[in-house]
Structures are given as structure tokens and as C-alpha cells.
Biopython code that builds the backbone (N, CA, C, O; Angstrom):
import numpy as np
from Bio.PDB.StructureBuilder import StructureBuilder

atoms = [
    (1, "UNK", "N", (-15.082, -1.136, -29.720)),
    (1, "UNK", "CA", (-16.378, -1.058, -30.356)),
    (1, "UNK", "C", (-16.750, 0.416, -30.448)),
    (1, "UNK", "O", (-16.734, 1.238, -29.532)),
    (2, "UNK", "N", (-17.083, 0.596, -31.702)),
    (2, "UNK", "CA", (-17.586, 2.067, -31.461)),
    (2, "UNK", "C", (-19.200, 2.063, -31.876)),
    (2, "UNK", "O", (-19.723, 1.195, -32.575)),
    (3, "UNK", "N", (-19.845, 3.161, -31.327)),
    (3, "UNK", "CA", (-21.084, 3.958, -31.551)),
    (3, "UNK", "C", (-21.477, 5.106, -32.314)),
    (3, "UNK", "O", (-20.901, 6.193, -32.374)),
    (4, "UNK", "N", (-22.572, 4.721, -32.914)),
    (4, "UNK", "CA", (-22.681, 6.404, -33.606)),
    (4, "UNK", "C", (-23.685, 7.109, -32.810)),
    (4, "UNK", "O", (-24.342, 6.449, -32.005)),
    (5, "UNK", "N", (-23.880, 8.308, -32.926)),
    (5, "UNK", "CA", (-24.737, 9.397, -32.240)),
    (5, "UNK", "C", (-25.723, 8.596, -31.523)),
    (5, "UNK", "O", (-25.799, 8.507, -30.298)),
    (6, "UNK", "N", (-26.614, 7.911, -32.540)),
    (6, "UNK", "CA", (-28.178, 7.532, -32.580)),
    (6, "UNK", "C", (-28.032, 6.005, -31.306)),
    (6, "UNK", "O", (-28.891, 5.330, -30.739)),
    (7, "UNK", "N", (-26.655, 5.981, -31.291)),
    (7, "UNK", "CA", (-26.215, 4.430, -30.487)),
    (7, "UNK", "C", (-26.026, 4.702, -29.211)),
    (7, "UNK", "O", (-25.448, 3.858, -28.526)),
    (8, "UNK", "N", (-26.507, 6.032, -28.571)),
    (8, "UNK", "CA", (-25.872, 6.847, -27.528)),
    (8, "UNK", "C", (-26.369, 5.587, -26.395)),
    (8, "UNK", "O", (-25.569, 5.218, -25.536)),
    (9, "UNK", "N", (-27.507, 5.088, -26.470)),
    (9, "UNK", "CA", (-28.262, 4.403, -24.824)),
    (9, "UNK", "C", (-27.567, 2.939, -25.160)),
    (9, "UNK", "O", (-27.457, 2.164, -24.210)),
    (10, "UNK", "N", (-27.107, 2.531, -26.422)),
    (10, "UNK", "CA", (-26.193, 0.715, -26.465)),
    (10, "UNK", "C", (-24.686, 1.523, -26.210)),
    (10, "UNK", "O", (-23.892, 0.810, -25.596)),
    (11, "UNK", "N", (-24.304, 2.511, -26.474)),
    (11, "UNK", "CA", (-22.977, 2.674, -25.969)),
    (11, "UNK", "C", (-22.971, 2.803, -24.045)),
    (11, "UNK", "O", (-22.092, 2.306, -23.342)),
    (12, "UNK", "N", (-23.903, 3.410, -23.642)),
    (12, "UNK", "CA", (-23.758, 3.376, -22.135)),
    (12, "UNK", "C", (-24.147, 2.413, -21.446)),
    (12, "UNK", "O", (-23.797, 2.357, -20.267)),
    (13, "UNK", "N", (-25.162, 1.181, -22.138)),
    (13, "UNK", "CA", (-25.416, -0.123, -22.011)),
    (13, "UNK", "C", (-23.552, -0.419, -21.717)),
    (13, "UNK", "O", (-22.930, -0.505, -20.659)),
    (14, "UNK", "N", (-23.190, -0.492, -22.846)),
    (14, "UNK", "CA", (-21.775, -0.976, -23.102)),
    (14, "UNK", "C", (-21.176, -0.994, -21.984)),
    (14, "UNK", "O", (-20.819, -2.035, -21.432)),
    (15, "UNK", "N", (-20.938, 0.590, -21.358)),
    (15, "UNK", "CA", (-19.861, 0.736, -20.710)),
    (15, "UNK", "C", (-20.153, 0.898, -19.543)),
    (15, "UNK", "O", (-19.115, 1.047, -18.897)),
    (16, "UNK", "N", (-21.158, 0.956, -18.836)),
    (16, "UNK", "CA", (-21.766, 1.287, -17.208)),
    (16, "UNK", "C", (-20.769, 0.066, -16.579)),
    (16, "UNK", "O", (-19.927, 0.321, -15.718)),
    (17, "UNK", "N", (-20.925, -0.944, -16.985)),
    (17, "UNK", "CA", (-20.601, -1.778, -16.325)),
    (17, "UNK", "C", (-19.127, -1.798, -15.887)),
    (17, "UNK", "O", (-18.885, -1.871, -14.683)),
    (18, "UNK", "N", (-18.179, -1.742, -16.736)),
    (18, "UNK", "CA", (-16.770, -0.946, -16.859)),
    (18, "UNK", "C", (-16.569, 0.149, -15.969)),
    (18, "UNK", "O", (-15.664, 0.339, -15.156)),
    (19, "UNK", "N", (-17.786, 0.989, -16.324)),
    (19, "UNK", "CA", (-17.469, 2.505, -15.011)),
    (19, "UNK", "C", (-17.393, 2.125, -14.015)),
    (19, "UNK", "O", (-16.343, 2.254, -13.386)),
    (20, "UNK", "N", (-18.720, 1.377, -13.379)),
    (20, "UNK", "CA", (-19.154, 1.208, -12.218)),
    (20, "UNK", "C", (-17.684, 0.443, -11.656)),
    (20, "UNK", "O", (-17.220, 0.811, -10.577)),
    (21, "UNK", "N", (-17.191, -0.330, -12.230)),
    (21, "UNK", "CA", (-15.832, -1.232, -11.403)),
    (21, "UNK", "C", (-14.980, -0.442, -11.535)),
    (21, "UNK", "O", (-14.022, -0.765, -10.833)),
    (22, "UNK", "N", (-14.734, 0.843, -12.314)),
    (22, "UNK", "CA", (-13.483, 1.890, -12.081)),
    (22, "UNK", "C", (-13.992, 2.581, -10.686)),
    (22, "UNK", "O", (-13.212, 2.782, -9.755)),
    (23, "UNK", "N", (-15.327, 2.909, -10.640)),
    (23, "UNK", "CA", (-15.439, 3.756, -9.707)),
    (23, "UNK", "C", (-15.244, 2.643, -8.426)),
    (23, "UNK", "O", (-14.478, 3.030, -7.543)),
    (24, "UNK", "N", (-15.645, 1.771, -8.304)),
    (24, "UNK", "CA", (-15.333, 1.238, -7.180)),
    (24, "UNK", "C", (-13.642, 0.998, -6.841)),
    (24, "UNK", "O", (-12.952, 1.297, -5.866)),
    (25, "UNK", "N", (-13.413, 0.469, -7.839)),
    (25, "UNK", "CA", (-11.634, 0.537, -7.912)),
    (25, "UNK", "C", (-11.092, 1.972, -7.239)),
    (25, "UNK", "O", (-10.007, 1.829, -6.675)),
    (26, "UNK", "N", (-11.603, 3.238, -7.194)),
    (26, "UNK", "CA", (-11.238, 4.355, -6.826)),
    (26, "UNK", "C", (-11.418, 4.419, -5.738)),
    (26, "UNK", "O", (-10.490, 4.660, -4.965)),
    (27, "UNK", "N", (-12.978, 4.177, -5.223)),
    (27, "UNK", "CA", (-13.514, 4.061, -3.672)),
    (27, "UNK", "C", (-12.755, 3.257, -2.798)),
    (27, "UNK", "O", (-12.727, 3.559, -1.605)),
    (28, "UNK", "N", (-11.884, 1.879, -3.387)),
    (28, "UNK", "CA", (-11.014, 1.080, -2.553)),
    (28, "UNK", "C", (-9.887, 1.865, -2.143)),
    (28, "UNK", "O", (-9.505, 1.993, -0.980)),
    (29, "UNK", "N", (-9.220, 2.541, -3.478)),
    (29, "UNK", "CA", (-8.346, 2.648, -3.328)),
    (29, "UNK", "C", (-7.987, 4.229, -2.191)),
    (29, "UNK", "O", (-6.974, 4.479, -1.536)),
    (30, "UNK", "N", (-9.008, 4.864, -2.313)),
    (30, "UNK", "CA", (-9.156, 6.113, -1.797)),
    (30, "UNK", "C", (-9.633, 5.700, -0.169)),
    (30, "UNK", "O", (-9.201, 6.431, 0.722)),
    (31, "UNK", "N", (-10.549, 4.494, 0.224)),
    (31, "UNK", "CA", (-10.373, 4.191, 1.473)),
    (31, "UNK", "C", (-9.177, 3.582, 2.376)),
    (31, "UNK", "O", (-9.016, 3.537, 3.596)),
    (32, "UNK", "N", (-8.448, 3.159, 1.345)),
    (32, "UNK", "CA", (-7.187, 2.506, 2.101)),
    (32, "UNK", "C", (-6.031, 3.827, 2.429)),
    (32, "UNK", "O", (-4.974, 3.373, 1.993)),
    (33, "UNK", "N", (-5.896, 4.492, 2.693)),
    (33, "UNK", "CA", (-5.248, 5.628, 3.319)),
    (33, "UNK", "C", (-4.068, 5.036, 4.305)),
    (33, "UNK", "O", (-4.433, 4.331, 5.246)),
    (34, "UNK", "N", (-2.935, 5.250, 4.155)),
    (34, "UNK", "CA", (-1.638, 4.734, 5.188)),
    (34, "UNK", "C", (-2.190, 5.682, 6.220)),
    (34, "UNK", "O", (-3.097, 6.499, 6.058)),
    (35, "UNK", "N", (-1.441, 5.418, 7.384)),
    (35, "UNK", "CA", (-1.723, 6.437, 8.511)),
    (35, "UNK", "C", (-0.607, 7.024, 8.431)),
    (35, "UNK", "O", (-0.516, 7.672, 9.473)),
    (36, "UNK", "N", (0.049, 7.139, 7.985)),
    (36, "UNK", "CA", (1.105, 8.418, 8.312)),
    (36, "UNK", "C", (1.751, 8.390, 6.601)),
    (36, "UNK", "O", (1.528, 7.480, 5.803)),
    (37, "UNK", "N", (2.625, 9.690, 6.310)),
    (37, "UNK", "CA", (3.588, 9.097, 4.610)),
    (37, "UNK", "C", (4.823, 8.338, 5.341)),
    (37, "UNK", "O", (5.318, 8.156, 6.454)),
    (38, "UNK", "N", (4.969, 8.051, 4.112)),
    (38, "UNK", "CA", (5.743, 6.988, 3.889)),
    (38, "UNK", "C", (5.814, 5.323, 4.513)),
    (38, "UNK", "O", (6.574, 4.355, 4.483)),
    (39, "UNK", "N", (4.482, 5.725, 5.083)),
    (39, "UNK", "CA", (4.046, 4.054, 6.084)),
    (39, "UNK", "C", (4.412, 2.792, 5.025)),
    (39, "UNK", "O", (4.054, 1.654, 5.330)),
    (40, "UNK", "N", (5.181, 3.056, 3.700)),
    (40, "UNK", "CA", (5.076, 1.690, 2.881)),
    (40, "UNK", "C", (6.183, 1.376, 3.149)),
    (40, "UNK", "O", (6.638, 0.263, 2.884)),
    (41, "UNK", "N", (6.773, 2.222, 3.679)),
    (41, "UNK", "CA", (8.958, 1.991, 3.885)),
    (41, "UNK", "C", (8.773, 1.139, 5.566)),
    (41, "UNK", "O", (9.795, 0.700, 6.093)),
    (42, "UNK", "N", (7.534, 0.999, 6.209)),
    (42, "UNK", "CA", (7.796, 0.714, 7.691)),
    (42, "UNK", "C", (7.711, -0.689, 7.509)),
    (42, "UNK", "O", (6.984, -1.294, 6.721)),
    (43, "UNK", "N", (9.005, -1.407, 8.794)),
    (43, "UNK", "CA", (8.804, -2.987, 9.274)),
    (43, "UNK", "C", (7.129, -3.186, 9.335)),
    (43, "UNK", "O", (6.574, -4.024, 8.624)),
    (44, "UNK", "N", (6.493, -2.439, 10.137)),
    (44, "UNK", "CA", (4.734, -3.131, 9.926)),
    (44, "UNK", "C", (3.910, -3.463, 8.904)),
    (44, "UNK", "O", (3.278, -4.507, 8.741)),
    (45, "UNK", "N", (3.969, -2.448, 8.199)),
    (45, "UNK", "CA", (3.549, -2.583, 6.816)),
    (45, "UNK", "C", (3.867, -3.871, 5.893)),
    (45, "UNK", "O", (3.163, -4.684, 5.295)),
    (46, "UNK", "N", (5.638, -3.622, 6.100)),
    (46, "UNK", "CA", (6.129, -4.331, 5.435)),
    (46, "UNK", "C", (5.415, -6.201, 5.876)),
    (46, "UNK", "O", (4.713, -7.035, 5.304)),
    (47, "UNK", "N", (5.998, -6.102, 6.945)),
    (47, "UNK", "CA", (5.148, -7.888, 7.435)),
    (47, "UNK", "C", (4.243, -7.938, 7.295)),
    (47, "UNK", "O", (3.953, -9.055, 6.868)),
    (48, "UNK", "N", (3.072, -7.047, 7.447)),
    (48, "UNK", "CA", (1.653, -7.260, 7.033)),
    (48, "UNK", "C", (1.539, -7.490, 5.850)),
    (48, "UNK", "O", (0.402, -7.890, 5.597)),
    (49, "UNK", "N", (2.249, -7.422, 4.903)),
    (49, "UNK", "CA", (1.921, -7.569, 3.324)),
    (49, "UNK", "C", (2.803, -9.032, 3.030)),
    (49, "UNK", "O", (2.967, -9.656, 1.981)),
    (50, "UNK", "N", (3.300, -9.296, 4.450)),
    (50, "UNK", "CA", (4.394, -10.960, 3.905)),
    (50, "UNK", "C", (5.527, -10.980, 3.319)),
    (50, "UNK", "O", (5.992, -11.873, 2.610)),
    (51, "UNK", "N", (6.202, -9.497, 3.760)),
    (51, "UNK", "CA", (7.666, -9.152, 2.960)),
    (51, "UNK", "C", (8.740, -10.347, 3.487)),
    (51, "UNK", "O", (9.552, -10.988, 2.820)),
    (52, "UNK", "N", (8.419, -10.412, 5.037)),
    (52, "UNK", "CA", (9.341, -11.268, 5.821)),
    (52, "UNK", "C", (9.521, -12.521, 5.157)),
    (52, "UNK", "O", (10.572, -13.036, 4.775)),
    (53, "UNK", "N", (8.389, -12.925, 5.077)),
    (53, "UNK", "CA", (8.171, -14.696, 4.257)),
    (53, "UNK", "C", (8.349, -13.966, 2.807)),
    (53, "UNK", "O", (8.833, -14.868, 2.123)),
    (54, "UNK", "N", (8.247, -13.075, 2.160)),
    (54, "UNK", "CA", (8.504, -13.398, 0.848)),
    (54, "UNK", "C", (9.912, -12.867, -0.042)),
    (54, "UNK", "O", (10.316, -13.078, -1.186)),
    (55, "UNK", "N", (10.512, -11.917, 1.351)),
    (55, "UNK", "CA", (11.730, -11.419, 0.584)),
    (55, "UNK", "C", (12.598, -11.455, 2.168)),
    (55, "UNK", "O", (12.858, -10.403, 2.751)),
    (56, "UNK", "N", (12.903, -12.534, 2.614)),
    (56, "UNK", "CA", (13.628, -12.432, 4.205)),
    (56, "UNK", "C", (14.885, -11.940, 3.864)),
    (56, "UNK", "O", (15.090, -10.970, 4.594)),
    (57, "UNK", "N", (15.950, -12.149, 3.023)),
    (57, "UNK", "CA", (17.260, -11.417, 2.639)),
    (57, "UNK", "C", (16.999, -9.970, 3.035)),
    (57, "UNK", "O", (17.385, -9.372, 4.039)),
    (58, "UNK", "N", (16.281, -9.560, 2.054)),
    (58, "UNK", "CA", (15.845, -7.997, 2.046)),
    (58, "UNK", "C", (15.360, -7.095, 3.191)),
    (58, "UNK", "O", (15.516, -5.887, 3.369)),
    (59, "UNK", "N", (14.680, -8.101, 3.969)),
    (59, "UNK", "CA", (14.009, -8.062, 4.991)),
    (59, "UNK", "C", (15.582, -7.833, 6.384)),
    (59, "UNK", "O", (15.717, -6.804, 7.045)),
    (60, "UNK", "N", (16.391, -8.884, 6.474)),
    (60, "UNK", "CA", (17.397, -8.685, 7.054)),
    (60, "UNK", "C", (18.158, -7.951, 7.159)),
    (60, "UNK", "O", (18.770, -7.673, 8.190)),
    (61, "UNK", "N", (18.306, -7.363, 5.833)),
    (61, "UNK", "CA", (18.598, -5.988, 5.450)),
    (61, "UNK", "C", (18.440, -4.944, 6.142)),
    (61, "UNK", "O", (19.430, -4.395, 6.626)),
    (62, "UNK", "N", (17.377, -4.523, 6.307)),
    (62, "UNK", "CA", (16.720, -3.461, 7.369)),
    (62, "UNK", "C", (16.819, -4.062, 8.699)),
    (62, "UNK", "O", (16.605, -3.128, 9.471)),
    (63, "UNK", "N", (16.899, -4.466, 8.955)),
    (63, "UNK", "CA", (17.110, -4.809, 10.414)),
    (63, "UNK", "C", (18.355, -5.463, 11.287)),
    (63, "UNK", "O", (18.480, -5.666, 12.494)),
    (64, "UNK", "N", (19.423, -5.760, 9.892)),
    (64, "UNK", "CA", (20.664, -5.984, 10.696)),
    (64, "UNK", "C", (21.052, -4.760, 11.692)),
    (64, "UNK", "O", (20.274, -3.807, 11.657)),
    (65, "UNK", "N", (22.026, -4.681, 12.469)),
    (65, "UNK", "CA", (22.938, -3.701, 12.817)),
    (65, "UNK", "C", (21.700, -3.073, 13.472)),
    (65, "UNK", "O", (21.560, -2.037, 12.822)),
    (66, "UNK", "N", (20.622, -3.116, 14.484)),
    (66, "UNK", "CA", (19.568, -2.212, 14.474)),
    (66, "UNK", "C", (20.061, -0.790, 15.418)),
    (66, "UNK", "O", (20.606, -0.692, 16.518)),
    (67, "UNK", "N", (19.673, 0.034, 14.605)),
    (67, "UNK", "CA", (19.888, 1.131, 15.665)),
    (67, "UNK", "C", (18.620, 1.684, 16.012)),
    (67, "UNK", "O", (18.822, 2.474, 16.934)),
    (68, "UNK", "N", (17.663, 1.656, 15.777)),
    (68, "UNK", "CA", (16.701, 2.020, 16.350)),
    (68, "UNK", "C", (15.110, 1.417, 16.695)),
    (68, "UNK", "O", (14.960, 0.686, 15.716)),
    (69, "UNK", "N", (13.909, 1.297, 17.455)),
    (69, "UNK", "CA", (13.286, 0.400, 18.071)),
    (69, "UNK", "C", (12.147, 1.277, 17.677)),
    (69, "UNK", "O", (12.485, 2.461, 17.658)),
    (70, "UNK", "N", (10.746, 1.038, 17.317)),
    (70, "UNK", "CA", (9.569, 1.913, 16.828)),
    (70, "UNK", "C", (8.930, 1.479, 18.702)),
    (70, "UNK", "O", (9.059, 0.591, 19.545)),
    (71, "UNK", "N", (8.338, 2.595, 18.538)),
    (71, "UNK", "CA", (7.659, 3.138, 19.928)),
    (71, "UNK", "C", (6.557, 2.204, 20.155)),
    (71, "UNK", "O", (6.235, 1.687, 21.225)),
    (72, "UNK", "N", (6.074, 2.072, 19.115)),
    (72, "UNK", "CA", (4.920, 1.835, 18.685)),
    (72, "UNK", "C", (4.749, -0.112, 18.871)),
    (72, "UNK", "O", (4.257, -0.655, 19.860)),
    (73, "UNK", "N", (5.278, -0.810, 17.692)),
    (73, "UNK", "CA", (5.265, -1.342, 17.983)),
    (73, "UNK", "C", (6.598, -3.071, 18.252)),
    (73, "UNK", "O", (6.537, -4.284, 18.047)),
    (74, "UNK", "N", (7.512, -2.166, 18.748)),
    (74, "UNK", "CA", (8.726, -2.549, 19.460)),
    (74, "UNK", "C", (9.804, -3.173, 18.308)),
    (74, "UNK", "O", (10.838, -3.736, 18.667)),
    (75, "UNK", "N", (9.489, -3.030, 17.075)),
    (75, "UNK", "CA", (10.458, -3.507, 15.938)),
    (75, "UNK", "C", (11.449, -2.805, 16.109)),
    (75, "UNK", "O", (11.386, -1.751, 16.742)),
    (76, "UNK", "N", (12.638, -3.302, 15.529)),
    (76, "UNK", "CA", (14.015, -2.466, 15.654)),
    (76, "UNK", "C", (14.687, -2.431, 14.238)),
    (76, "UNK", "O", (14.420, -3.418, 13.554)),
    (77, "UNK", "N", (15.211, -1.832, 13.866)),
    (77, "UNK", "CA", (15.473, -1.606, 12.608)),
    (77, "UNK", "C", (17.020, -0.794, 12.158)),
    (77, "UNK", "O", (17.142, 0.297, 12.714)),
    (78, "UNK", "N", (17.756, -1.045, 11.578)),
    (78, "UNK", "CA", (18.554, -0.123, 10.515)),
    (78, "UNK", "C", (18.737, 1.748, 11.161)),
    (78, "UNK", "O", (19.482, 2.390, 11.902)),
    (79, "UNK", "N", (17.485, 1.974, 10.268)),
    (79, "UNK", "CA", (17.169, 2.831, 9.538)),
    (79, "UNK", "C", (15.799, 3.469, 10.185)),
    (79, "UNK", "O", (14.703, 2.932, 10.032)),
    (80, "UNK", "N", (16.016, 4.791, 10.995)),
    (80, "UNK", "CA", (14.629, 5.343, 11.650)),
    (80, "UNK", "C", (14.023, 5.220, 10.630)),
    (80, "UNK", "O", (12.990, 4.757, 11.114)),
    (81, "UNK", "N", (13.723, 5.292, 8.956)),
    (81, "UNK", "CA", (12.972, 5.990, 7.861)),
    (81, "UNK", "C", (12.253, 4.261, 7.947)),
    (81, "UNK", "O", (11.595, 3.973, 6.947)),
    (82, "UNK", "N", (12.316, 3.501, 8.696)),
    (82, "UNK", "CA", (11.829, 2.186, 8.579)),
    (82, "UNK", "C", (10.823, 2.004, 9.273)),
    (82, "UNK", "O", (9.876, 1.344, 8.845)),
    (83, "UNK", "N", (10.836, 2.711, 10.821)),
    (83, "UNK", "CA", (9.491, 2.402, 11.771)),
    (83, "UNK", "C", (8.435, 4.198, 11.963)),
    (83, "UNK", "O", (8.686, 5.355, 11.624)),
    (84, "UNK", "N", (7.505, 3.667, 12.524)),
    (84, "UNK", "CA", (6.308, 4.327, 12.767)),
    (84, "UNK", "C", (6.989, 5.791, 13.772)),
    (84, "UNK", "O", (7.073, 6.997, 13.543)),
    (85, "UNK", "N", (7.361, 4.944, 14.884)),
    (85, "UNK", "CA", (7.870, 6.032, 15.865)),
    (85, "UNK", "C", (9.041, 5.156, 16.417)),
    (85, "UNK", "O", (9.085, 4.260, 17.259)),
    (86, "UNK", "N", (10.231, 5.924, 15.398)),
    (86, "UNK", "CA", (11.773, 5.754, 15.974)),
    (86, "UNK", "C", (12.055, 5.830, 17.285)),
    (86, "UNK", "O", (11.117, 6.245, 17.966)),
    (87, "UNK", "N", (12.929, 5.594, 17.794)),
    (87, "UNK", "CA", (13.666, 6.105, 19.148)),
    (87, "UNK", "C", (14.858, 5.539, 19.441)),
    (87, "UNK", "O", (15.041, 4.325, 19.539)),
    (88, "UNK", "N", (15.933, 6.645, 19.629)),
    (88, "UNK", "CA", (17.200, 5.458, 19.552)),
    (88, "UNK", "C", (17.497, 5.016, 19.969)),
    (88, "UNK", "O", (17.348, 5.429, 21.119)),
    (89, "UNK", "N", (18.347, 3.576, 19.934)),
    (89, "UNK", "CA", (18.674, 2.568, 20.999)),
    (89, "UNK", "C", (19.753, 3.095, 21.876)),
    (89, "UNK", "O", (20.169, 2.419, 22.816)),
]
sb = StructureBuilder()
sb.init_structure("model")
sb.init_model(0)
sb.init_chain("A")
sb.init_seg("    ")
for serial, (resi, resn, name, xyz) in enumerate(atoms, 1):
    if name == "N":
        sb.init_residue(resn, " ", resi, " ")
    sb.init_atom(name, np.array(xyz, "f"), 0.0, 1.0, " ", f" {name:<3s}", serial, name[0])
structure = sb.get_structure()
């Protein structure tokens, strides 16, 4: 839809409503902060989001053969680049 000049207060009628849910969309997304980088590659993350139940192959994957155990919270894994705080077995 477009507006002309004189349409300036029905064009921001229009679109406030649109802004207002981008800006909140930003505020979500800007409060959800990982605690550390790369926290999306970790076993915790990963189960908290239902990787286990929704991709268990994949899931087995990382955790066959484990060589290493997160400090944190006792998962064992593959691949240190998988837990919070590695430590080797």
C-alpha cells in the first residue's frame, strides 16, 4: 500500500503496528544471549531444544566414542567443541 505526502498520519496508522512487533522481535531476540560462543554446538543446549528426541542418530553421533565429560554438567561427548567445560577423560 502506498501513501502520498498528505497520507503521512494513515501511513503510520498503517505501520506502528508492524514496528512495534519488529521491535519487540529484536528485544526477544537481543535478551536471549547464549552464555558463552558457540553454546549452540553444546550437548545442553542441544537437549534443551529436544535434539535428543528429535534427531537421536545425530545426537549419537556426538557422543559415541566419548572422550571428553563437561565440568559443568557431567555430559560426555566426542568432541570438547560439544560441552560447556571439557575435561578429558
Amino acid at each position: 500500500m502506498r501513501f502520498g505526502n498528505k497520507d503521512r498520519a494513515a501511513e503510520t496508522a498503517f505501520l506502528e503496528p508492524a514496528l512495534r512487533r519488529i521491535v519487540s522481535v529484536e528485544a526477544i531476540v537481543i535478551a536471549i544471549k547464549m552464555p558463552h560462543t558457540k553454546h549452540e554446538n553444546h550437548l545442553c543446549y542441544l537437549h534443551n531444544l529436544g535434539y535428543v528426541q528429535g534427531n537421536p542418530e545425530g545426537y549419537k553421533k556426538l557422543v559415541r566414542e566419548g572422550q571428553f565429560v563437561c565440568g559443568a554438567c557431567g555430559r560426555v561427548a566426542r568432541d570438547a567443541e560439544n560441552l560447556c567445560v571439557p575435561e578429558k577423560l
